[in-house]
KEKE-3310 file (N, C-alpha, C; in steps of 0.2 Angstrom, whole numbers, plus 5000, padded with zeros to 4 digits):
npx = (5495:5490:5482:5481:5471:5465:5451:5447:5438:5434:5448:5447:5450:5440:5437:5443:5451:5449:5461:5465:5479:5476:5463:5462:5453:5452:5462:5464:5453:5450:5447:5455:5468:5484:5491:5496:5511:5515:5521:5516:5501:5487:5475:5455:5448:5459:5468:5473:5481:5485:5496:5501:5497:5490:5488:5471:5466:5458:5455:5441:5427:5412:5400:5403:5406:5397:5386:5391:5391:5377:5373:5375:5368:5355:5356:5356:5343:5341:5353:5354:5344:5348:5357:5350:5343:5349:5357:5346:5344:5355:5353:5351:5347:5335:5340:5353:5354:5350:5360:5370:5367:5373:5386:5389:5386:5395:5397:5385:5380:5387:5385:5371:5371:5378:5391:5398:5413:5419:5414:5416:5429:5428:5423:5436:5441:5438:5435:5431:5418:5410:5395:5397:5406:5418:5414:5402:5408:5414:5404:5395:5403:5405:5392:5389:5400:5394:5386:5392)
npy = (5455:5463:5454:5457:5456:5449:5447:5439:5438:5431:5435:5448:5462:5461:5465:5473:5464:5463:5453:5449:5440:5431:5428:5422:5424:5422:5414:5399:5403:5401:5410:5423:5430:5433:5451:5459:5460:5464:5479:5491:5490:5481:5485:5486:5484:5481:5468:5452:5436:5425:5423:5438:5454:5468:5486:5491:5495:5505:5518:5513:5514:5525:5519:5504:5504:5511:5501:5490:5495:5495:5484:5477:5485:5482:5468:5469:5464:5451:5446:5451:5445:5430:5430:5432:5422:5413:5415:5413:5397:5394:5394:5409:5418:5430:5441:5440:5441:5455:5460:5456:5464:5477:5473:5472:5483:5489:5481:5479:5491:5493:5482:5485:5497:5491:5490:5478:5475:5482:5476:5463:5465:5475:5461:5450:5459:5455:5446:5429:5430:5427:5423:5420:5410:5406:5398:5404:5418:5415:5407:5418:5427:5418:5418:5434:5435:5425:5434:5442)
npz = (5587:5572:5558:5540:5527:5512:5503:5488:5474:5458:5452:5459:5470:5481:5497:5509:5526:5543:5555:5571:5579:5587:5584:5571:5559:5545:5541:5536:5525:5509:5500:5504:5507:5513:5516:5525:5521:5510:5500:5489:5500:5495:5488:5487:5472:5466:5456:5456:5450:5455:5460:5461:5464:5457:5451:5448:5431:5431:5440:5454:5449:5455:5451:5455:5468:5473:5473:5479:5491:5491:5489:5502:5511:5509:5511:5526:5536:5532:5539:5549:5556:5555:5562:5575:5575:5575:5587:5597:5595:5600:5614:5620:5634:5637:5648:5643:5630:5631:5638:5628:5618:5626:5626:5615:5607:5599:5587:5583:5577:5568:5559:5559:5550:5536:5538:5536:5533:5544:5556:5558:5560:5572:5579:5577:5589:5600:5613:5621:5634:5650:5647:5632:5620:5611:5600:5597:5593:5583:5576:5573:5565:5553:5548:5544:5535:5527:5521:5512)
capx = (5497:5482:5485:5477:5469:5462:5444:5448:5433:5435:5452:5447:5452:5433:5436:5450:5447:5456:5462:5470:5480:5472:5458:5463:5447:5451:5469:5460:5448:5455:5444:5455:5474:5487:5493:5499:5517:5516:5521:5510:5497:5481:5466:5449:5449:5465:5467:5478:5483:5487:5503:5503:5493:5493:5484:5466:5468:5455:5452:5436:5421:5405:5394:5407:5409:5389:5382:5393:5388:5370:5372:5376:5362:5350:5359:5355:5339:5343:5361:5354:5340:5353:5361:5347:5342:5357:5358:5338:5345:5362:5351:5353:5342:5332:5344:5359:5351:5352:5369:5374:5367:5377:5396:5393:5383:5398:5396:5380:5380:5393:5380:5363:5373:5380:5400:5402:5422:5422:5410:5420:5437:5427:5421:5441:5446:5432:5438:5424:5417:5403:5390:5398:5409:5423:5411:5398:5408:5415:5398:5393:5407:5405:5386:5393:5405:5391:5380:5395)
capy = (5457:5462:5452:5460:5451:5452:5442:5438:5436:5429:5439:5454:5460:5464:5467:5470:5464:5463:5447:5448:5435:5426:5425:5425:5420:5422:5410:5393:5402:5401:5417:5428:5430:5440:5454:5467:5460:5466:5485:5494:5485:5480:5488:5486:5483:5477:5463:5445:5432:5420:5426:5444:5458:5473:5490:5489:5495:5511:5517:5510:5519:5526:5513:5498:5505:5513:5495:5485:5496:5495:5474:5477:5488:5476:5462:5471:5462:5445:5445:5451:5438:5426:5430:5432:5415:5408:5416:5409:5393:5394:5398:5415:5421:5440:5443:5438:5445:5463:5460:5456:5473:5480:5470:5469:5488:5492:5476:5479:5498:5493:5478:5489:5502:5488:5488:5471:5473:5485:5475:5459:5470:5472:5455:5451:5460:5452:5439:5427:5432:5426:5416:5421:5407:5407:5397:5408:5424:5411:5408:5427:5429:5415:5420:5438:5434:5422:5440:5447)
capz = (5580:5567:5551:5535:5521:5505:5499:5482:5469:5451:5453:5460:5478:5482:5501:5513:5532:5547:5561:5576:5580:5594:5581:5565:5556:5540:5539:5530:5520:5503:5497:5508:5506:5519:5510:5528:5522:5505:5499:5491:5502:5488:5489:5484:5465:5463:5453:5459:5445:5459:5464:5461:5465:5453:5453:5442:5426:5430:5444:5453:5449:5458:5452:5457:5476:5478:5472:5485:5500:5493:5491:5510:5515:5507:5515:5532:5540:5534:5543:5556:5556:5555:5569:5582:5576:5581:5595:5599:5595:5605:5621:5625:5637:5638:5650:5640:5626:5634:5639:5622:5615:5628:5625:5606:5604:5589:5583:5582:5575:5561:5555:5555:5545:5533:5539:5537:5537:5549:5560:5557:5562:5579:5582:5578:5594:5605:5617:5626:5641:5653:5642:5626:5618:5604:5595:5595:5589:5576:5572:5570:5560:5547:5545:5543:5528:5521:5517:5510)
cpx = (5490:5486:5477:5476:5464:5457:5447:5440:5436:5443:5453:5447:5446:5432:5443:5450:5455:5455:5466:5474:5480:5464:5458:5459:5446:5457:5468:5456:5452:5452:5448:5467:5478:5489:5495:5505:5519:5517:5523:5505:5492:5477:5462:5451:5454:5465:5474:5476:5485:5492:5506:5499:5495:5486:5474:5469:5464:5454:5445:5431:5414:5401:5396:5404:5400:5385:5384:5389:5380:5365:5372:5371:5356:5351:5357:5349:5340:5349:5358:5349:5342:5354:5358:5345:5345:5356:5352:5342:5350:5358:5351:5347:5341:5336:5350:5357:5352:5358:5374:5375:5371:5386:5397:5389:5386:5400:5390:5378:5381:5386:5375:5366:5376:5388:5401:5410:5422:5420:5413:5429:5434:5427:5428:5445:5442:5437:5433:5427:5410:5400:5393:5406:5413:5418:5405:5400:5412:5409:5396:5397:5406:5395:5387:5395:5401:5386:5384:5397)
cpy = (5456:5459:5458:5455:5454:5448:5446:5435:5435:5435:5446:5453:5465:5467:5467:5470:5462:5457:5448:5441:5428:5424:5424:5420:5421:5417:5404:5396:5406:5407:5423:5427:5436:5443:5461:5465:5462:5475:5486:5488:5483:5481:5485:5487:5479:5469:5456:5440:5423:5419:5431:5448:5465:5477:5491:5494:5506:5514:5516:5516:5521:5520:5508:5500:5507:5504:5488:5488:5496:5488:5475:5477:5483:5469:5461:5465:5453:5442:5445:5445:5432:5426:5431:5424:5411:5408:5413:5402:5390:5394:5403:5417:5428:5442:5443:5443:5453:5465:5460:5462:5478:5479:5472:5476:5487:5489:5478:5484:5498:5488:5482:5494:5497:5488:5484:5469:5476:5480:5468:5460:5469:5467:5452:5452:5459:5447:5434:5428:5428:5420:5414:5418:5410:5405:5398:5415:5420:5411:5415:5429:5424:5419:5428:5436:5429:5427:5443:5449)
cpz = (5576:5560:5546:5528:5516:5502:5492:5479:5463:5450:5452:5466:5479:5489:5506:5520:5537:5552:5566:5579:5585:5591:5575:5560:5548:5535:5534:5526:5513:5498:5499:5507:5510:5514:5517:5525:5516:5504:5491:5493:5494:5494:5486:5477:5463:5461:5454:5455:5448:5463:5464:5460:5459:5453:5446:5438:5427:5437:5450:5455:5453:5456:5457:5467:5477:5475:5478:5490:5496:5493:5501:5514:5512:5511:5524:5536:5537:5538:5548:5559:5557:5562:5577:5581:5577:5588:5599:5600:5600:5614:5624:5628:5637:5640:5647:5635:5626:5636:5631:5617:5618:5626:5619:5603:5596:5584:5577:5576:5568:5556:5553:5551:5539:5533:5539:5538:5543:5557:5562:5560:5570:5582:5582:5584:5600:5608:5621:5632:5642:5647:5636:5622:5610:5599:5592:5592:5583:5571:5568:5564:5553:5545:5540:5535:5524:5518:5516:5501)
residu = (UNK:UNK:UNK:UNK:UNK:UNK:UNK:UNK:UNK:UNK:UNK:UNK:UNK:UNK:UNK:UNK:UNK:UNK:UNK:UNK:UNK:UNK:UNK:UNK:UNK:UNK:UNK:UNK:UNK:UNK:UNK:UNK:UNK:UNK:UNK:UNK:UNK:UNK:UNK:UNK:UNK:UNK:UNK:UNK:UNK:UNK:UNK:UNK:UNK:UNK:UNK:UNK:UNK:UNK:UNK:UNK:UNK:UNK:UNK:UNK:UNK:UNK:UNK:UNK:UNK:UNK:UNK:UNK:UNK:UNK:UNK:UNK:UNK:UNK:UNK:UNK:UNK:UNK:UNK:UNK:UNK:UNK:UNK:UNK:UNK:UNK:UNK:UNK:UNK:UNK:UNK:UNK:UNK:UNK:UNK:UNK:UNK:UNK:UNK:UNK:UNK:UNK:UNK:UNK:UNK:UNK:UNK:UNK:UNK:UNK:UNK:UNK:UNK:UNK:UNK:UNK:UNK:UNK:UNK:UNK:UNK:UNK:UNK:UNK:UNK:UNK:UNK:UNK:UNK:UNK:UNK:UNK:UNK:UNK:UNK:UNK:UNK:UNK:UNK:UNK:UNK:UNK:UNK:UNK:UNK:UNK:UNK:UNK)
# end
């Protein structure tokens, strides 16, 4: 089952991302709120009071949406900086290293263009294999949603 959620900022629904339920990486974090069970789902902008989602007042403007995606692409080489450094840390070897470019390409793809949801949606449906532990696509993903 995919659950759907909604990152809340200062009550706005700034982002809306996806968990599968064998890893639903987004259930404790008190920024992010289920919302597949609700109709009309909430979207980006939408505004939440605490208890009740409702649609913004306008609806969201070219700057709002081109200033995110350009926070993103800006965000780009440190995430990624992040995450080789972990991985340096973690021990992965050149050869692992090679293999992870090959398992996690459209991971990979999604991050260097700045898709942090969608790239977070894949990692989502990853499972560990071989070298690469739960607590390392945990990791990734918390690094991830700290450049977002």
């Amino acid at each position: 089952m995919i659950y759907t959620y909604a990152k809340i900022e200062e009550g706005i629904v700034k982002n809306v991302a996806l968990a599968s339920s064998n890893n639903d990486i987004f259930a404790d974090d008190p920024n992010y709120v289920r919302i597949d069970n609700l109709d009309p789902m909430p979207q980006i902008f939408w505004k939440y009071d605490g208890a009740v989602f409702s649609p913004p007042d306008a609806p969201p403007v070219y700057d709002q949406i081109f200033s995110r995606i350009q926070k993103y692409q800006q965000t780009i080489p440190a995430l990624l900086t992040d995450i080789y450094t972990q991985n340096t840390i973690n021990g992965i070897t050149l050869l692992q290293s090679d293999q992870l470019f090959d398992d996690y390409e459209d991971v990979i793809i999604r991050l260097s263009q700045g898709a942090f949801p969608t790239a977070l949606y894949r990692l989502s449906q990853k499972t560990p294999s071989g070298f690469v532990t739960q607590d390392m696509i945990d990791g990734w993903v918390q690094i991830i949603k700290s450049h977002m």
